[in-house]
C-alpha positions as a printed Julia matrix, in Angstrom:
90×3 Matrix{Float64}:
 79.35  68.25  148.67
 77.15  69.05  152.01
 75.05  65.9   151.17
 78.1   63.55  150.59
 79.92  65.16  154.08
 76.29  64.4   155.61
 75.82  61.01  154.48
 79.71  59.83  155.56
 78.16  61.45  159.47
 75.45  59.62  158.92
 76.82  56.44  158.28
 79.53  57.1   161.02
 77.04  57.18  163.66
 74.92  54.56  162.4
 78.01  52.0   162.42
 79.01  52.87  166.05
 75.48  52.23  167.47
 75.69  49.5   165.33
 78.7   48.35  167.04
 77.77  49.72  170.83
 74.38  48.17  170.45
 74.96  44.95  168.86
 71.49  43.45  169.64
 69.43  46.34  168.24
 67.42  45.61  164.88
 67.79  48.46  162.07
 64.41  49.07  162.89
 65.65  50.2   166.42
 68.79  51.97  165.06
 66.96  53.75  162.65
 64.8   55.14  165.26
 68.01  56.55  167.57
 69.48  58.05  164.07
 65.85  59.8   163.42
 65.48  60.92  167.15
 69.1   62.79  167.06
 68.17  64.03  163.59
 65.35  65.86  164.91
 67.58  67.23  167.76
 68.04  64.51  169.79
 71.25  65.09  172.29
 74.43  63.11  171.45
 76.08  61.13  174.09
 79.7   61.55  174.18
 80.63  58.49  173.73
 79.01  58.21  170.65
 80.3   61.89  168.66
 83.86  60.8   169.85
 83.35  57.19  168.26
 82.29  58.85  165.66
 85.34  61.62  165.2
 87.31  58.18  165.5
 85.65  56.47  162.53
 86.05  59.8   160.5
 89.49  61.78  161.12
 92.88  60.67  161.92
 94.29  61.21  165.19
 95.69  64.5   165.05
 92.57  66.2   163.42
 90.04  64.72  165.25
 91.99  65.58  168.67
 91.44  69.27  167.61
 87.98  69.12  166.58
 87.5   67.06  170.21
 88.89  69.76  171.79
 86.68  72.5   170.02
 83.61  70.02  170.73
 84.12  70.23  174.28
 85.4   74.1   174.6
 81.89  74.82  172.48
 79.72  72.64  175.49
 81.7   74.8   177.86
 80.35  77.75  176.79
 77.19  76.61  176.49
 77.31  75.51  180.17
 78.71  79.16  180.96
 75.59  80.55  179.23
 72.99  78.14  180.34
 74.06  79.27  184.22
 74.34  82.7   183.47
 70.69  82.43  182.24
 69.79  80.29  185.27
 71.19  82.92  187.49
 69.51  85.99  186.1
 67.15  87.18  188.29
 64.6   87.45  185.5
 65.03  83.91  185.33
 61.5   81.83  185.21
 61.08  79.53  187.99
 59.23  76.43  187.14
């Protein structure tokens, strides 16, 4: 079940680079869809393109809305951390 749920994500986000990028080859697609599966960052346009292709309207407003309450707190934390005084300078 976890590798058909991953493969409908994968195609998902392949079809709406596809789409965004029109002139990129697979070759180049493949390449973005490697680089965020080895922790690449997502740009919002493309997770929310993505919720689009995948859930109706009502459920992907609610997973939105968890999406971007889940960055918030990672925002809190990542300041917190950056105001610590045992924070590393670089």
């Amino acid at each position: 079940m976890q590798d058909i749920a991953r493969d409908q994500i994968y195609q998902a986000v392949k079809a709406s680079l596809r789409e965004r990028h029109t002139r990129l080859s697979e070759g180049d697609i493949a390449a973005s869809l490697e680089g965020l599966k080895a922790g690449g960052v997502m740009d919002k346009w493309l997770w929310r393109k993505t919720l689009t292709r995948l859930y109706k309207d009502e459920e992907r407003l609610k997973i939105e809305l968890q999406v971007i309450e889940f960055m918030k707190e990672i925002q809190k934390k990542q300041r917190k951390a950056d105001e610590s005084p045992f924070a590393l300078s670089p």
